[in-house]
N, CA, C and O atoms as a GROMACS GRO file, in nm:
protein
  568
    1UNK      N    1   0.884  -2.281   0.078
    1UNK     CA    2   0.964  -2.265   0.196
    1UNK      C    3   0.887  -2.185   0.299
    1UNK      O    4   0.764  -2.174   0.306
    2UNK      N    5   0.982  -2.130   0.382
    2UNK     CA    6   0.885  -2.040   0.484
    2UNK      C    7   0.899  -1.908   0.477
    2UNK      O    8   0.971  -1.839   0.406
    3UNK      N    9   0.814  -1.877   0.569
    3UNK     CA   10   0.820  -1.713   0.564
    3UNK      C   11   0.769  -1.665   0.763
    3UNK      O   12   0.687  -1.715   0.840
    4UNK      N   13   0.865  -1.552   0.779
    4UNK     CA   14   0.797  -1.529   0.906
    4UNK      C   15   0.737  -1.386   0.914
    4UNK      O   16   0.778  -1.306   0.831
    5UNK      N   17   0.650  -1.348   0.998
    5UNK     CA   18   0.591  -1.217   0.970
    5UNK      C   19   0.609  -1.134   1.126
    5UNK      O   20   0.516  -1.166   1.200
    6UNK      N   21   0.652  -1.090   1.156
    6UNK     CA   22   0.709  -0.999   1.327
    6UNK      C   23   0.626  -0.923   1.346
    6UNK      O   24   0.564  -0.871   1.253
    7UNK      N   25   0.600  -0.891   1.496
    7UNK     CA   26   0.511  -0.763   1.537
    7UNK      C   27   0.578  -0.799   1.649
    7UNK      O   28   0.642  -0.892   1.698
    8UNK      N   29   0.528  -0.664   1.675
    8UNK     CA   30   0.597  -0.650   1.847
    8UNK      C   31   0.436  -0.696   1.968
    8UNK      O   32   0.315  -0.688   1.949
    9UNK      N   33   0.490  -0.727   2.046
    9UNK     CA   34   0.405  -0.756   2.118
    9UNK      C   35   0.280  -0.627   2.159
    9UNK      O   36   0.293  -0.504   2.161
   10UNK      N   37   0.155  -0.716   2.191
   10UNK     CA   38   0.060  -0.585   2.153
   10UNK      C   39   0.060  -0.490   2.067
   10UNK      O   40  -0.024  -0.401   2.084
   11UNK      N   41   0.127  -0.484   1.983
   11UNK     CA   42   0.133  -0.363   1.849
   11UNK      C   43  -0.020  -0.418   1.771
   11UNK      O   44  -0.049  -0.522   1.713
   12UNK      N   45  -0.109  -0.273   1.808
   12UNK     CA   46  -0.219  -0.322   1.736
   12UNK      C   47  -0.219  -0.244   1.602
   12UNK      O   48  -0.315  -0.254   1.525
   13UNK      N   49  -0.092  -0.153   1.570
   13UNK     CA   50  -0.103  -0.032   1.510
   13UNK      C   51  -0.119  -0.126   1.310
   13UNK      O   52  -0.069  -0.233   1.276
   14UNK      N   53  -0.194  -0.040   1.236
   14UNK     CA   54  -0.238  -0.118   1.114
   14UNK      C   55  -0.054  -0.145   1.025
   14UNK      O   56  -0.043  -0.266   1.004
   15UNK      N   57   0.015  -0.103   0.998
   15UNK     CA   58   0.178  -0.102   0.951
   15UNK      C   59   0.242  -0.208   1.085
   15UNK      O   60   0.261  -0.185   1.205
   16UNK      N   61   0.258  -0.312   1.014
   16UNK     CA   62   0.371  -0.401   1.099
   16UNK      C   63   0.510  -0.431   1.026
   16UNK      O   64   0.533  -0.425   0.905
   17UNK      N   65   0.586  -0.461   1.117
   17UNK     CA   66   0.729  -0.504   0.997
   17UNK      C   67   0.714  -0.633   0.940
   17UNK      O   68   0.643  -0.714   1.000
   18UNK      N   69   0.769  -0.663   0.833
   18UNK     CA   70   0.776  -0.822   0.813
   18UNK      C   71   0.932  -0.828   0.698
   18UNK      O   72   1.000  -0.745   0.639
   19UNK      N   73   0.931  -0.942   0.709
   19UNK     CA   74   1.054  -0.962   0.677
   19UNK      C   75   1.008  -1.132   0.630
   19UNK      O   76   0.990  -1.218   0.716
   20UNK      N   77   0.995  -1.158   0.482
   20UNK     CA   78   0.954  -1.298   0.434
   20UNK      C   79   1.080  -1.358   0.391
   20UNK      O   80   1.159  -1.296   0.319
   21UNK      N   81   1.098  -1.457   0.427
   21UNK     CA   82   1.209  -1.567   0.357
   21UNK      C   83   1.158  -1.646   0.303
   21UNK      O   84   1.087  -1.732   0.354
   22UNK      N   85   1.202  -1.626   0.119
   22UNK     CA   86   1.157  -1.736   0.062
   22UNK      C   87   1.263  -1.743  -0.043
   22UNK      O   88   1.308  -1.644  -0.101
   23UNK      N   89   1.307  -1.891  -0.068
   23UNK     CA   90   1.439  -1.945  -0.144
   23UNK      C   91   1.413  -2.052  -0.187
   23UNK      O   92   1.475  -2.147  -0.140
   24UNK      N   93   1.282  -2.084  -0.323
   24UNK     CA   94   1.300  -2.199  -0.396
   24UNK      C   95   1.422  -2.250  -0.435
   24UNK      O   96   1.421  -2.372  -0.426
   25UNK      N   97   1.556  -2.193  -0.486
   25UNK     CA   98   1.641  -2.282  -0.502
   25UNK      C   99   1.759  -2.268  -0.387
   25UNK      O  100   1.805  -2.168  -0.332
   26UNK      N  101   1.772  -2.326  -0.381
   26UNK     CA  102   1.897  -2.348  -0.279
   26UNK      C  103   2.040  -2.340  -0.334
   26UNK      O  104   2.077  -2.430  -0.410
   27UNK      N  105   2.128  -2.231  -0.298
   27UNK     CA  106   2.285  -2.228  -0.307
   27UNK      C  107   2.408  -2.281  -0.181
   27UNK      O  108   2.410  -2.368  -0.094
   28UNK      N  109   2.493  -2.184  -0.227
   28UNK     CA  110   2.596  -2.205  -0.110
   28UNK      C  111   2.587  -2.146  -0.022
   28UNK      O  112   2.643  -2.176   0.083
   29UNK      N  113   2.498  -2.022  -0.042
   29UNK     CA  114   2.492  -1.911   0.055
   29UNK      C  115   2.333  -1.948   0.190
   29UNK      O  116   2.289  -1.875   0.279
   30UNK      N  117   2.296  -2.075   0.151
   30UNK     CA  118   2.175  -2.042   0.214
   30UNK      C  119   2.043  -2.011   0.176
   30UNK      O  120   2.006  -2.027   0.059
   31UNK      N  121   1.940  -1.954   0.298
   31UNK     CA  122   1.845  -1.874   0.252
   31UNK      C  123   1.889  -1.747   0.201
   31UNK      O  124   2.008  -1.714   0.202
   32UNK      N  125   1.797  -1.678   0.158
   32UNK     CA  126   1.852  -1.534   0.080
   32UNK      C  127   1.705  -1.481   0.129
   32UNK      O  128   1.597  -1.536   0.109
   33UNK      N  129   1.737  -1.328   0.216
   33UNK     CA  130   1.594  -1.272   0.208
   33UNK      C  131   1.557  -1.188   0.104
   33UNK      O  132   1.632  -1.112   0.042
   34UNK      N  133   1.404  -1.207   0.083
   34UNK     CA  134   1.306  -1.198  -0.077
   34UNK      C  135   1.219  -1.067  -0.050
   34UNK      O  136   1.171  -1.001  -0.141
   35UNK      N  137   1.209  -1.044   0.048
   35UNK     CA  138   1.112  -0.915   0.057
   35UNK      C  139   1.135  -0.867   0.224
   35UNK      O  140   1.141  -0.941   0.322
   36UNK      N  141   1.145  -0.698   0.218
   36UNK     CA  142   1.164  -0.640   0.330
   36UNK      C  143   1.026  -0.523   0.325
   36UNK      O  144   1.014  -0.442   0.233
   37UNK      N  145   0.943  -0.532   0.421
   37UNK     CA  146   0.891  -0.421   0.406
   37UNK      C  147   0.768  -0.431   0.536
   37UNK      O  148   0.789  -0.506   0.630
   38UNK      N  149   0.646  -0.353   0.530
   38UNK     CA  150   0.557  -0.311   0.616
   38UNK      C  151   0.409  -0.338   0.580
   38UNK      O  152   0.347  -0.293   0.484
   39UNK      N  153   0.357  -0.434   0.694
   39UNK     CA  154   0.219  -0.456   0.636
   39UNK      C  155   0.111  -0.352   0.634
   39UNK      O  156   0.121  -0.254   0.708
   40UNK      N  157   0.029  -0.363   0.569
   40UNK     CA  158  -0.083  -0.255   0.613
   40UNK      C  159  -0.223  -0.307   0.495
   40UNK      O  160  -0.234  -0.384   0.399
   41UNK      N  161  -0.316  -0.209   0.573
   41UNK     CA  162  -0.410  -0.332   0.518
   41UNK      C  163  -0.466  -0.249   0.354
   41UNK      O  164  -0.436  -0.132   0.332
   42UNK      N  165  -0.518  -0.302   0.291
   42UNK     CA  166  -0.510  -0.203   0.136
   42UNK      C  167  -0.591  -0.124   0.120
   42UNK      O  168  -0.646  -0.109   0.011
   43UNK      N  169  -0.620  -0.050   0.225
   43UNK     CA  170  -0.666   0.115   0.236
   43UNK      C  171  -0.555   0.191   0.238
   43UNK      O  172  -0.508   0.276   0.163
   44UNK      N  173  -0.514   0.128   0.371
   44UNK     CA  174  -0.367   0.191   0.460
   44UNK      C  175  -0.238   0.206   0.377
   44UNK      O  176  -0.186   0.316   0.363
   45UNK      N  177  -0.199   0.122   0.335
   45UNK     CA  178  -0.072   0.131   0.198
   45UNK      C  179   0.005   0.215   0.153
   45UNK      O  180  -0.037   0.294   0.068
   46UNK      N  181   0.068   0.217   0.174
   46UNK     CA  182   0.177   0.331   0.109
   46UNK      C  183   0.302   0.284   0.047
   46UNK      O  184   0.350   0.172   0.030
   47UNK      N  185   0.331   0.375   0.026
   47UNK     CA  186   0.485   0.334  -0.138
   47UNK      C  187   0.561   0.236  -0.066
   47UNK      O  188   0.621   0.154  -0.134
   48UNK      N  189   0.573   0.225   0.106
   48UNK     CA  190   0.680   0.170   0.176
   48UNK      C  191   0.640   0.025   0.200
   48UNK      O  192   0.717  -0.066   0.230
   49UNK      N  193   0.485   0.015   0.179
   49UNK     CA  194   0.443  -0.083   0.202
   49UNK      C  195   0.473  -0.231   0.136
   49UNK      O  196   0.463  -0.232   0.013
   50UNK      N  197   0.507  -0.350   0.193
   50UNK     CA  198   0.551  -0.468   0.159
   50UNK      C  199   0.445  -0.515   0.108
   50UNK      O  200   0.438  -0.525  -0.014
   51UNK      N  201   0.356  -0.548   0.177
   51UNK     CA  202   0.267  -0.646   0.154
   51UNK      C  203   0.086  -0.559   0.227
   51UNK      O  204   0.069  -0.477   0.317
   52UNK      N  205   0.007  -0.616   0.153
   52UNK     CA  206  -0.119  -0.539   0.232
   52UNK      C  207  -0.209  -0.660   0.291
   52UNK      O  208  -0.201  -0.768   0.233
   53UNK      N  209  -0.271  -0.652   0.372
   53UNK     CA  210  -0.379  -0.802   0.428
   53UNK      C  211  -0.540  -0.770   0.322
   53UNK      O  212  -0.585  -0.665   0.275
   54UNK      N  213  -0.577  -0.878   0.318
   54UNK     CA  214  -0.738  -0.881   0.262
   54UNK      C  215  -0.778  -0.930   0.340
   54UNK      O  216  -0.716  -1.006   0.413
   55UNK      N  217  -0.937  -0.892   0.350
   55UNK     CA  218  -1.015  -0.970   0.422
   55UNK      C  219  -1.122  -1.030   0.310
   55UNK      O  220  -1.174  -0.953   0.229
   56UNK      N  221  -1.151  -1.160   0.309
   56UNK     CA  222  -1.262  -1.192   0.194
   56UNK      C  223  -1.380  -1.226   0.241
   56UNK      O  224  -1.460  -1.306   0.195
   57UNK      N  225  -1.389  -1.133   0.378
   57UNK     CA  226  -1.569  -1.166   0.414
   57UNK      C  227  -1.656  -1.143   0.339
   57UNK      O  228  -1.761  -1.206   0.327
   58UNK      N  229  -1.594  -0.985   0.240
   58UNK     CA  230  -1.651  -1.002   0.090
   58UNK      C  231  -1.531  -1.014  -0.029
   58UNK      O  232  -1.410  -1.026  -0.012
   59UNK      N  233  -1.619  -1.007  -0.175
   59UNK     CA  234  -1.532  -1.011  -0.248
   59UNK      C  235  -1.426  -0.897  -0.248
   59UNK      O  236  -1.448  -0.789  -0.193
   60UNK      N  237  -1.297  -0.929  -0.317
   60UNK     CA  238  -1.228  -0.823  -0.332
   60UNK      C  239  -1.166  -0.852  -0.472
   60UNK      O  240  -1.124  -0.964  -0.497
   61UNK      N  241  -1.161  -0.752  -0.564
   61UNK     CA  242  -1.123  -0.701  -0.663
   61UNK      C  243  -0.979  -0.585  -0.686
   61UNK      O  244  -0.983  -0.462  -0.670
   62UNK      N  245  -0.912  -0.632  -0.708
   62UNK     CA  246  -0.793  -0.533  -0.768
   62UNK      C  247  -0.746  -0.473  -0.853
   62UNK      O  248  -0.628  -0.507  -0.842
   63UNK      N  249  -0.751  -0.401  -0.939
   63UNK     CA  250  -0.667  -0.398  -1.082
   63UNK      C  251  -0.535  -0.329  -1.039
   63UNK      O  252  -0.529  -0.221  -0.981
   64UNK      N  253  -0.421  -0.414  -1.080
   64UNK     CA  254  -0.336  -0.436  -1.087
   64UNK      C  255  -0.258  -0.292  -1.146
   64UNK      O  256  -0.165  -0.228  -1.097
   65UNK      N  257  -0.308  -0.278  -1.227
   65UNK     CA  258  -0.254  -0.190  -1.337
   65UNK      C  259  -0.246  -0.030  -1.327
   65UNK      O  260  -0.190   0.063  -1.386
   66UNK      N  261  -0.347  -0.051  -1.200
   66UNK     CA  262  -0.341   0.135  -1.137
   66UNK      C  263  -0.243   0.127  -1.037
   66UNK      O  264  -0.193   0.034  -0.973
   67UNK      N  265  -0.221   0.308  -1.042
   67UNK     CA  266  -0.121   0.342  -0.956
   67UNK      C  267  -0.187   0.351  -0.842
   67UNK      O  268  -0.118   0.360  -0.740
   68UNK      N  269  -0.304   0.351  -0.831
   68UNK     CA  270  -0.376   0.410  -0.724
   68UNK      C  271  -0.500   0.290  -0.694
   68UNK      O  272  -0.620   0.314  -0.698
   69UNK      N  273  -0.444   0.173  -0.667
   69UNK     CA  274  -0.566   0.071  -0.636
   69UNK      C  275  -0.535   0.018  -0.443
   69UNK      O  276  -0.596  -0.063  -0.372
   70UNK      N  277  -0.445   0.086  -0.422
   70UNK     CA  278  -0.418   0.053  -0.243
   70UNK      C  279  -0.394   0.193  -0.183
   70UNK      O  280  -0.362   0.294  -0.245
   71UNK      N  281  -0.409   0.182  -0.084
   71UNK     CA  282  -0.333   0.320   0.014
   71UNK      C  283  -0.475   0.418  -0.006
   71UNK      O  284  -0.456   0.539  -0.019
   72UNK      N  285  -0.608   0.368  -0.007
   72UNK     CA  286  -0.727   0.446  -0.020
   72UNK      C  287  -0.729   0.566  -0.141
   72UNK      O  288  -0.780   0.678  -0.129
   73UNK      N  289  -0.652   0.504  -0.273
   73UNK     CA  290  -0.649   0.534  -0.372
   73UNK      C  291  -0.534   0.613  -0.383
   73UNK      O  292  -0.569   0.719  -0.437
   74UNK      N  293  -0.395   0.613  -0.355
   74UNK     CA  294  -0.282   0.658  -0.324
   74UNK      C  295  -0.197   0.597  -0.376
   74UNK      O  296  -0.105   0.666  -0.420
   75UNK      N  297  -0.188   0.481  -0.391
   75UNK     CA  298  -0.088   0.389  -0.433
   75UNK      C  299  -0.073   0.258  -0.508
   75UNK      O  300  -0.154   0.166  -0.513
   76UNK      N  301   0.022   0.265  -0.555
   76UNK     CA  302  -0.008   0.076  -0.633
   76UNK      C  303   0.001  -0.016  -0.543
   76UNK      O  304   0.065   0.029  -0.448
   77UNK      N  305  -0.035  -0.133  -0.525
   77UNK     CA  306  -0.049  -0.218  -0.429
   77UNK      C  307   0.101  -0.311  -0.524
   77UNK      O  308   0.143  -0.336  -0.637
   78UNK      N  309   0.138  -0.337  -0.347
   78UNK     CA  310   0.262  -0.415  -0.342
   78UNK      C  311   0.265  -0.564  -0.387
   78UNK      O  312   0.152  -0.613  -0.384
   79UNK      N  313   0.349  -0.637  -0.421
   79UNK     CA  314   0.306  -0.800  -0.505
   79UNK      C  315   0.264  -0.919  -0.365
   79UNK      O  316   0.260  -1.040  -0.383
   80UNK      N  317   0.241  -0.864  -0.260
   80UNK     CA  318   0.196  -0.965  -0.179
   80UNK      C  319   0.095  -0.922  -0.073
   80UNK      O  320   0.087  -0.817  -0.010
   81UNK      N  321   0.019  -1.034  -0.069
   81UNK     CA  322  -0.103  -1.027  -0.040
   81UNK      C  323  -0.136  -1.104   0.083
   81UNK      O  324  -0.138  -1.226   0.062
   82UNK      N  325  -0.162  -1.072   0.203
   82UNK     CA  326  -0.190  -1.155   0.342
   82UNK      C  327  -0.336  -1.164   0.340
   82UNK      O  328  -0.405  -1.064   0.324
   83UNK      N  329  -0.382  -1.273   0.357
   83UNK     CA  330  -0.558  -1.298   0.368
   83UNK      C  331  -0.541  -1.316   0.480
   83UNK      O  332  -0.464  -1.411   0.491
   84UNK      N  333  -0.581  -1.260   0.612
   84UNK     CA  334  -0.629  -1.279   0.743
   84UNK      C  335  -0.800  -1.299   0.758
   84UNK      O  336  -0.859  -1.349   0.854
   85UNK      N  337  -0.836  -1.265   0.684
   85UNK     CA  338  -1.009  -1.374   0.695
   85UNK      C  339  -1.057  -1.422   0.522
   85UNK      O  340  -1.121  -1.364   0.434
   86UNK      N  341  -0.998  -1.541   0.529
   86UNK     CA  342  -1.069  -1.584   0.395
   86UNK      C  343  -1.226  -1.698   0.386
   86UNK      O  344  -1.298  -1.737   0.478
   87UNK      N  345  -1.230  -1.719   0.266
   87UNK     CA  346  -1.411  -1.751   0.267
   87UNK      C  347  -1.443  -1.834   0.166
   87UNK      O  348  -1.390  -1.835   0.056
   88UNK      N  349  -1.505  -1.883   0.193
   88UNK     CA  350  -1.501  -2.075   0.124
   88UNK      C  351  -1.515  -2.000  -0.010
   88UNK      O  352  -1.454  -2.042  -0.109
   89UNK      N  353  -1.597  -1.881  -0.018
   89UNK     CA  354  -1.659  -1.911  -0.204
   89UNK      C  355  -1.621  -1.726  -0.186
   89UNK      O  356  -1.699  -1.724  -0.281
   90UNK      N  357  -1.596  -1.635  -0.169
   90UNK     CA  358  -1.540  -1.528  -0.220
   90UNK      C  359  -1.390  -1.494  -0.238
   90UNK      O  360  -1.286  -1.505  -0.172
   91UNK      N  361  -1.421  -1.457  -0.332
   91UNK     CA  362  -1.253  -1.450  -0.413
   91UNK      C  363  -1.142  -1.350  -0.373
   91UNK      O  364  -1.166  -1.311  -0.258
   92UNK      N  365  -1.030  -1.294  -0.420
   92UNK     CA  366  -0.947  -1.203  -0.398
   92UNK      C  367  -0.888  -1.235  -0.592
   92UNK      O  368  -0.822  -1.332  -0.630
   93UNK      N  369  -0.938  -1.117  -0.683
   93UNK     CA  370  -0.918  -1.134  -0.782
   93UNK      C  371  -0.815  -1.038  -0.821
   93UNK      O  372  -0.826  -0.930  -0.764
   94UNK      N  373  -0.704  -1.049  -0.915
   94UNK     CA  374  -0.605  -0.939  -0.954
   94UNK      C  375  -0.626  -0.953  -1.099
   94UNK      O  376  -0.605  -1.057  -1.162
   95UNK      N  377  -0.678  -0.822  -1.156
   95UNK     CA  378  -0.718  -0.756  -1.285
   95UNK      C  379  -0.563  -0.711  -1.342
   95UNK      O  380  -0.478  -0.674  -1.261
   96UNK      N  381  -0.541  -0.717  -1.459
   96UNK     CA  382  -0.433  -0.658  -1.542
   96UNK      C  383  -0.292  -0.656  -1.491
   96UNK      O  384  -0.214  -0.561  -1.502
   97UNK      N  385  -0.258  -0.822  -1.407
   97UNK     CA  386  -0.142  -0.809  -1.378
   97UNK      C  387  -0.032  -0.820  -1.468
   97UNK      O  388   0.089  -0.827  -1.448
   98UNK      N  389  -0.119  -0.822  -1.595
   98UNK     CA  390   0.055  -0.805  -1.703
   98UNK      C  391   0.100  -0.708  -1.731
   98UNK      O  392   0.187  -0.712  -1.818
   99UNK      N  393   0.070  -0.600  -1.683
   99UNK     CA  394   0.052  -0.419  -1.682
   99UNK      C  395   0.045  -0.396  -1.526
   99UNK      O  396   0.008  -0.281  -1.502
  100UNK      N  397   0.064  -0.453  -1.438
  100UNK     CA  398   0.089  -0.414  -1.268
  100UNK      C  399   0.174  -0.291  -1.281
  100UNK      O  400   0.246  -0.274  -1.380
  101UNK      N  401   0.167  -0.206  -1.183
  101UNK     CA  402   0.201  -0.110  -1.191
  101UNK      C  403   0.366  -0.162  -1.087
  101UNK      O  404   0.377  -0.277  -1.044
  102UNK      N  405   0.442  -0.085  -1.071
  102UNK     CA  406   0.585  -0.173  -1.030
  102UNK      C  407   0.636   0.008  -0.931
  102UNK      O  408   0.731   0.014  -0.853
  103UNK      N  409   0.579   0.084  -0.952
  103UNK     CA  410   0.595   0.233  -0.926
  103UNK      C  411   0.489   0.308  -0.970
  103UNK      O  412   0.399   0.274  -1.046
  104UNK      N  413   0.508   0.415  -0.915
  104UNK     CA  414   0.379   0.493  -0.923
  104UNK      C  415   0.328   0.550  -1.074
  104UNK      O  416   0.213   0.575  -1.108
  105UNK      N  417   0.428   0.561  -1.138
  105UNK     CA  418   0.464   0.584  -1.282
  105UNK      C  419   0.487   0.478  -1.418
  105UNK      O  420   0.444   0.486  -1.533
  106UNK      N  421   0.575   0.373  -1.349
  106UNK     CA  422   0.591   0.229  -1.451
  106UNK      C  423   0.518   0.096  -1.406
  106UNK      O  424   0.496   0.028  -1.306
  107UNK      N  425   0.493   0.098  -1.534
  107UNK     CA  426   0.432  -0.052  -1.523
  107UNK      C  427   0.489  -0.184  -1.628
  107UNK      O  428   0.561  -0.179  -1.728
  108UNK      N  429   0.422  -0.304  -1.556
  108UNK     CA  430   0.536  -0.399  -1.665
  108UNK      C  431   0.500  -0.412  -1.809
  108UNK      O  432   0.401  -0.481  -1.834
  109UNK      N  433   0.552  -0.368  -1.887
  109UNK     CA  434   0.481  -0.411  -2.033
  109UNK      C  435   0.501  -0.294  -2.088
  109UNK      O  436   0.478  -0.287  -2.208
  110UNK      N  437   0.556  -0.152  -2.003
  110UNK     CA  438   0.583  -0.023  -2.025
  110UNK      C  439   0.662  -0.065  -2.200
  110UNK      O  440   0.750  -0.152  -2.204
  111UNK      N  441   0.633  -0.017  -2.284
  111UNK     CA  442   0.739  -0.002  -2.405
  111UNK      C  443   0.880   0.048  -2.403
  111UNK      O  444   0.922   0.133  -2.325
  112UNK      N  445   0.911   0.021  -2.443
  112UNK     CA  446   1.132   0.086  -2.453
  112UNK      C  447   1.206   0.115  -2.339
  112UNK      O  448   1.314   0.172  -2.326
  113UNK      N  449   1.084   0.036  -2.215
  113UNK     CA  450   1.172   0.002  -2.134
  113UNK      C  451   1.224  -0.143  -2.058
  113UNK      O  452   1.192  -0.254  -2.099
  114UNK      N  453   1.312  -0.117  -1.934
  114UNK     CA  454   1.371  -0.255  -1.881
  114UNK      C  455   1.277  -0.348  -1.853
  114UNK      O  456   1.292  -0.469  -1.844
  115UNK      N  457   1.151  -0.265  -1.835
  115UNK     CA  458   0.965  -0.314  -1.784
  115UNK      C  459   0.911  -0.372  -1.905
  115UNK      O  460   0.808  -0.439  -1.896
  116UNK      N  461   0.971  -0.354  -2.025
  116UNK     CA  462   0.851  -0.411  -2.140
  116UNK      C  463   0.842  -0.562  -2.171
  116UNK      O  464   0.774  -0.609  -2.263
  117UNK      N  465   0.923  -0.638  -2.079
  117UNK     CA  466   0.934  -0.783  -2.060
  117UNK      C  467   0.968  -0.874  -1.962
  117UNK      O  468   1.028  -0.981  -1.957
  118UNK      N  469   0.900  -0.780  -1.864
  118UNK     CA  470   1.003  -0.809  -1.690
  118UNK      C  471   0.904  -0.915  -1.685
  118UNK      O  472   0.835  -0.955  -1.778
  119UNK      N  473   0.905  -0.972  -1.511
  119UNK     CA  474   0.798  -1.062  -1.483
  119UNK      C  475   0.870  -0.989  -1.330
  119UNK      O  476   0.977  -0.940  -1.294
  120UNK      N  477   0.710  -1.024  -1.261
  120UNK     CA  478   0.683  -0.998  -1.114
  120UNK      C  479   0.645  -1.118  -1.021
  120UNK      O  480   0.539  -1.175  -1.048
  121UNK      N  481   0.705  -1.154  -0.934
  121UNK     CA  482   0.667  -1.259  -0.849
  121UNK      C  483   0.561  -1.211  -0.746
  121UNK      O  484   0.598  -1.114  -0.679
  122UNK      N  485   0.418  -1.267  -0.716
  122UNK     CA  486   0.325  -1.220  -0.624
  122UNK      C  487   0.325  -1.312  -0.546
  122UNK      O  488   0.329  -1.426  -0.594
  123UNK      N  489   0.321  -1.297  -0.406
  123UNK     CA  490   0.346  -1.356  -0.290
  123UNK      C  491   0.153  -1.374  -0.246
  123UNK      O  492   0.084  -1.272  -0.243
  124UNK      N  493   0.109  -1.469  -0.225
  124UNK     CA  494  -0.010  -1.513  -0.106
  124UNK      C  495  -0.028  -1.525  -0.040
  124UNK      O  496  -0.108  -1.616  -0.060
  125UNK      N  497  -0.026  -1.502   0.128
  125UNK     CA  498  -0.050  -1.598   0.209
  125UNK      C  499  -0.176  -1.608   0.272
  125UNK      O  500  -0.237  -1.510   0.314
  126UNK      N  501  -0.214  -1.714   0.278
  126UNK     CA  502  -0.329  -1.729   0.354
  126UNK      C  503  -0.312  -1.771   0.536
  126UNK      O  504  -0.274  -1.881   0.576
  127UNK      N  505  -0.346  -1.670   0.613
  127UNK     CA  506  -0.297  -1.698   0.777
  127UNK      C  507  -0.384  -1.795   0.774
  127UNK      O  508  -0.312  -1.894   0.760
  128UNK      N  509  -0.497  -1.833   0.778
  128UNK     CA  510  -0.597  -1.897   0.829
  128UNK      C  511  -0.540  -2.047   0.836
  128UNK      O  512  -0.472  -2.083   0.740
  129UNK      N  513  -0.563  -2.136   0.939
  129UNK     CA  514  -0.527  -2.273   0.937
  129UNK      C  515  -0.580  -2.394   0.863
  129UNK      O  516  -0.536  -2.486   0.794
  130UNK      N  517  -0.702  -2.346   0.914
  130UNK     CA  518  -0.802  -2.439   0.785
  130UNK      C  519  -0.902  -2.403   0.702
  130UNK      O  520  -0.974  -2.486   0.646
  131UNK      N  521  -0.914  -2.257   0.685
  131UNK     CA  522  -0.990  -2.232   0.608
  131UNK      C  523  -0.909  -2.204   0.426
  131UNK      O  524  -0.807  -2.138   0.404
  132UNK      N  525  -0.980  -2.266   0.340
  132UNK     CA  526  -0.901  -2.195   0.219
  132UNK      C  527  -0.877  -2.058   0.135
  132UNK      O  528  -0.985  -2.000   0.134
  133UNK      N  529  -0.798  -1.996   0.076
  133UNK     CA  530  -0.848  -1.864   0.011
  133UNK      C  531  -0.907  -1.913  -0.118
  133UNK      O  532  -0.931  -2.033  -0.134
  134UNK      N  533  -0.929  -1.828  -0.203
  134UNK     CA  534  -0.970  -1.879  -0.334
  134UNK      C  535  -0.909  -1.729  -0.404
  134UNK      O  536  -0.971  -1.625  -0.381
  135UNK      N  537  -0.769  -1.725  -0.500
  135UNK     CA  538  -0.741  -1.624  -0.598
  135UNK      C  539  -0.767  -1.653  -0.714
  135UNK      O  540  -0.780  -1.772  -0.744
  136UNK      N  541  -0.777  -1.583  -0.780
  136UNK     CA  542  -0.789  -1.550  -0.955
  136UNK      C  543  -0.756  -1.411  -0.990
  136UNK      O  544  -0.759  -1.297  -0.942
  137UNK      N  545  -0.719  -1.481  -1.106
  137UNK     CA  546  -0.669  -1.366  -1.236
  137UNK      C  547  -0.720  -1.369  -1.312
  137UNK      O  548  -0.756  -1.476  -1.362
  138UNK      N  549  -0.760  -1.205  -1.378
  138UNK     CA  550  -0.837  -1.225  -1.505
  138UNK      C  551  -0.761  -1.151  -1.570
  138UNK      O  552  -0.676  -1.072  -1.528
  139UNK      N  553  -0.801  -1.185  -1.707
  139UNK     CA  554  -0.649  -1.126  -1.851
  139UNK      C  555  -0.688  -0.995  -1.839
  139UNK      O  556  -0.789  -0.945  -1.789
  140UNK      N  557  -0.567  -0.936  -1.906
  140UNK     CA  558  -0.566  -0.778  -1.905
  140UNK      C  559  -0.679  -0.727  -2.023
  140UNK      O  560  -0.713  -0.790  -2.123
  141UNK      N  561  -0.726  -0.593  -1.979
  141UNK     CA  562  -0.820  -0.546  -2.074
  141UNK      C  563  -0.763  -0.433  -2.121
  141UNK      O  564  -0.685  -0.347  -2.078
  142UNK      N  565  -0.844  -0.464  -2.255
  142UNK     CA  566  -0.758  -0.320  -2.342
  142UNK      C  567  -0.801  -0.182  -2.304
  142UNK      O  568  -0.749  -0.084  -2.357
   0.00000   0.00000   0.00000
């Protein structure tokens, strides 16, 4: 489905609002909105943050599983990901997303808790019109 992403005009500031609509199944009610939050790019990041942008002029690497892999080592990075420059052959890879961190403290797979069997939906988008991204996942390490 779609998704729209808002800024105010000339707002060059790195935190924008966005507001994504996305509703694979369809009810009575409509669309249903899926994520509320603030872009920023994954230096910038913070707890409030929705979504962060990549750039893949080079590679980029994530692990998932720290609390502190966005926000210039501050924070867990949020489940969606904006590529505003992607690159025929460098990647945007997410390390140990079966252990993503979900809070600064829990992660999914946490034992004896509501987390030790959740699942997380990660959002992609690639802005670019015709260029492609290229993601991967690699399995969690012990």
């Amino acid at each position: 489905e779609s998704g729209s992403v808002g800024h105010e005009s000339g707002d060059h500031s790195v935190e924008k609002s966005v507001a994504a609509v996305v509703h694979p199944l369809r009810n009575s009610r409509g669309r249903r909105l899926a994520a509320l939050g603030k872009i920023a790019t994954q230096a910038a990041a913070t707890a409030s943050s929705g979504c962060v942008t990549i750039d893949l002029s080079s590679a980029v690497t994530i692990d998932m599983s720290s609390a502190t892999a966005c926000g210039g080592g501050a924070t867990r990075c949020p489940p969606c990901f904006l590529i505003t420059v992607p690159h025929a052959t460098n990647k945007l890879t997410l390390t140990n997303v079966a252990t993503a961190k979900i809070s600064s403290s829990v992660g999914l797979g946490t034992a004896s808790t509501a987390y030790s069997a959740a699942l997380l939906g990660i959002y992609f988008i690639n802005s670019h019109a015709s260029t492609n991204a290229i993601v991967m996942e690699l399995p969690t390490t012990s």
